[in-house]
LOTISE-288688 format. One record per residue: residue in one letter; x, y, z of N, C-alpha, C, O in turn. Coordinates in steps of 0.02 Angstrom, whole numbers, padded with zeros to 5 digits, always signed. Layout:
# LOTISE-288688
aXYZXYZXYZXYZ ...
//
This chain:
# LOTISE-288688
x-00778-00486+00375-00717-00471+00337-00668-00438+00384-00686-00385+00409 x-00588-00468+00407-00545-00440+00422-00543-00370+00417-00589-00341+00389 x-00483-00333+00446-00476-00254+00419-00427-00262+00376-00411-00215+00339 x-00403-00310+00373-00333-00295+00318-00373-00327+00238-00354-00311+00181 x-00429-00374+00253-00454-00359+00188-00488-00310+00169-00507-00305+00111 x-00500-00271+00212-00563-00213+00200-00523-00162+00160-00538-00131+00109 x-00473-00160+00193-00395-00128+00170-00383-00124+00107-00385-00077+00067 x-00367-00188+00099-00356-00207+00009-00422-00199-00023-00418-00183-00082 x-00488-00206+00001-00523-00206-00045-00533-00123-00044-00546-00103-00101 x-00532-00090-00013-00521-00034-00044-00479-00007-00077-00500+00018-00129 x-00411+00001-00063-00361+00004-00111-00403-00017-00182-00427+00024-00222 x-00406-00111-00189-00401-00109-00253-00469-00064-00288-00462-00040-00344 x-00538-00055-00248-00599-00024-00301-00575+00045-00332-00602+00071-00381 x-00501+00080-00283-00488+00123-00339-00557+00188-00310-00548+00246-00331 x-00610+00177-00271-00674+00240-00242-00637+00277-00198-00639+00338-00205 x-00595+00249-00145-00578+00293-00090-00511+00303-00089-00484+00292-00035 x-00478+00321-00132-00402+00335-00133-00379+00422-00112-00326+00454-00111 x-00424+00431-00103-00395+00494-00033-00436+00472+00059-00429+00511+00107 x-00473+00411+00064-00479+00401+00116-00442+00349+00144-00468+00337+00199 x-00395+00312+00135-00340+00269+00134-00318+00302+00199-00323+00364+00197 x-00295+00274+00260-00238+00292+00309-00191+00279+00303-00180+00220+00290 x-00135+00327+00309-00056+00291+00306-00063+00212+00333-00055+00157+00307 x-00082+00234+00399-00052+00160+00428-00092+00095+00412-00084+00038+00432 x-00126+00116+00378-00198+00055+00348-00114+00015+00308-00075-00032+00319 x-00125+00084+00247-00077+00058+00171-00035+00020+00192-00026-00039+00179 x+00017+00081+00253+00095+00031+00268+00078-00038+00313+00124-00078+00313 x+00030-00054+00345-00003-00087+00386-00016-00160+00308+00008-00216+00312 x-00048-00140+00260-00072-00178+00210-00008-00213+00170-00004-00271+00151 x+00049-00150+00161+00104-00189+00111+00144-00223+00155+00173-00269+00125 x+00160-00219+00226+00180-00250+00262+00158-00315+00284+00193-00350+00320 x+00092-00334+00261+00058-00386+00290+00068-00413+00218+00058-00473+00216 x+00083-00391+00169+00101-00416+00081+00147-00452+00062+00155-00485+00011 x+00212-00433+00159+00276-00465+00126+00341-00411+00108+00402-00419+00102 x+00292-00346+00102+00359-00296+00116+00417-00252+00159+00400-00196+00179 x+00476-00273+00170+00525-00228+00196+00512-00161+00206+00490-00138+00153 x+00515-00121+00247+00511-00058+00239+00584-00032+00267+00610-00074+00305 x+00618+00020+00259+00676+00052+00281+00619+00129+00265+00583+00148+00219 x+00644+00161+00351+00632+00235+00342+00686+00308+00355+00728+00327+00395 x+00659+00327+00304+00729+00399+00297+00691+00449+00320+00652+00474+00279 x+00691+00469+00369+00651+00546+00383+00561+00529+00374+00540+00492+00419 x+00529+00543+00343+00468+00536+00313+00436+00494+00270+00377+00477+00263 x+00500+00478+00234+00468+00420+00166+00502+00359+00198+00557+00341+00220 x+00436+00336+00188+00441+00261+00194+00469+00214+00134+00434+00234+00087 x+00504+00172+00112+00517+00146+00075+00512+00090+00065+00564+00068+00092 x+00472+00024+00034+00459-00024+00031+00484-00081-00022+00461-00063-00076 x+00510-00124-00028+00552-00173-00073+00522-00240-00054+00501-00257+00001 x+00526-00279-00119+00495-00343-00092+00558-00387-00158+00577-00369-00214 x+00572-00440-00121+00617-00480-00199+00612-00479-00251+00650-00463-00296 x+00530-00506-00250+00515-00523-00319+00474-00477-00363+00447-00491-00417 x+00477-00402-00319+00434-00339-00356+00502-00294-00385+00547-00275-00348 x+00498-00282-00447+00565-00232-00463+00577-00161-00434+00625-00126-00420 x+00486-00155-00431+00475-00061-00426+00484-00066-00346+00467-00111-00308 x+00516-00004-00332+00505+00020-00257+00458+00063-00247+00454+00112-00283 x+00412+00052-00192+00369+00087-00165+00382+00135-00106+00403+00113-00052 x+00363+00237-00121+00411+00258-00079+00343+00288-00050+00308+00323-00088 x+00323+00277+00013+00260+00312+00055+00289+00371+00098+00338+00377+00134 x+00230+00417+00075+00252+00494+00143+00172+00512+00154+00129+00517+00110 x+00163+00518+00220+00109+00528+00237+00092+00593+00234+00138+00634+00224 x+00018+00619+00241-00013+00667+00221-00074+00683+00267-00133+00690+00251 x-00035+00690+00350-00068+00683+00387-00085+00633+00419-00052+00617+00467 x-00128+00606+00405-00154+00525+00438-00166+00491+00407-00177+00434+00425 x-00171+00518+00317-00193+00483+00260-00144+00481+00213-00097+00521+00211 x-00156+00421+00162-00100+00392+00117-00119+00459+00057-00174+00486+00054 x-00072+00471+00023-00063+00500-00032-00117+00469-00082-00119+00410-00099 x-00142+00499-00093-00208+00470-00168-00139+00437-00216-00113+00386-00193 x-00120+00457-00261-00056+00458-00312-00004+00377-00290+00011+00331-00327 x+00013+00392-00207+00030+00331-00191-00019+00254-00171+00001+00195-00172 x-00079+00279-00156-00122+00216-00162-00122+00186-00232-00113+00126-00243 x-00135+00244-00291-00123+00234-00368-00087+00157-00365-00109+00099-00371 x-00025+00186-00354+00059+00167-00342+00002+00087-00324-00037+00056-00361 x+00019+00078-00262+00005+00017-00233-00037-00030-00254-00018-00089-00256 x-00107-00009-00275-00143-00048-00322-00115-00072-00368-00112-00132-00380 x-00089-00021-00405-00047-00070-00495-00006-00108-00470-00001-00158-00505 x+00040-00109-00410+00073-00154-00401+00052-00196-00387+00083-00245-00407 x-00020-00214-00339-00050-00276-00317-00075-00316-00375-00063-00376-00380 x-00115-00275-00425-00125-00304-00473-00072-00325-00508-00065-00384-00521 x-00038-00291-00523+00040-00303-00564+00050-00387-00555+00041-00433-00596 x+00068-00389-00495+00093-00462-00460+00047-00515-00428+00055-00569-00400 x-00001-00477-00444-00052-00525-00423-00063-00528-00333-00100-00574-00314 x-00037-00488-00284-00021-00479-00213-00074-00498-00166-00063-00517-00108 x-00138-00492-00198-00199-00490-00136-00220-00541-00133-00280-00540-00120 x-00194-00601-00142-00220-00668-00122-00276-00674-00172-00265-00678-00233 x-00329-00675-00148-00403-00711-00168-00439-00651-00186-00491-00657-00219 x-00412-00584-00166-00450-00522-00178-00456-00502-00261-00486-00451-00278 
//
């Protein structure tokens, strides 16, 4: 298994959402298809056909629990992870 599926498949089980790395996540929505623009710390992510914006700030070396939340419902939302 790739790392960028290992990626998503964690994200989506929803077990390790305080062991998530920033750069895994931004690494993951970027490989999803998302834009990012950065202001200082938060990352900000937009995709066309997603309404919600996704705003990432790291927490050290690790993604925000609250913002993995975030990212999952959106994958599921739209259906994002391919085959996952």
């Amino acid at each position: 298994m790739g790392q960028d599926k290992k990626i998503t498949a964690a994200v989506l089980s929803g077990m390790q959402d305080r062991n998530i790395g920033f750069t895994d996540l931004y690494n993951l929505l970027v490989g999803l298809g998302f834009s990012v623009r950065i202001k200082g710390d938060h990352h900000i992510f937009t995709r066309p056909d997603v309404v919600e914006i996704i705003n990432l700030q790291p927490d050290g070396d690790k993604a925000k629990p609250y913002q993995v939340r975030q990212v999952r419902s959106l994958i599921v939302k739209y259906k994002l992870g391919g085959e996952l």
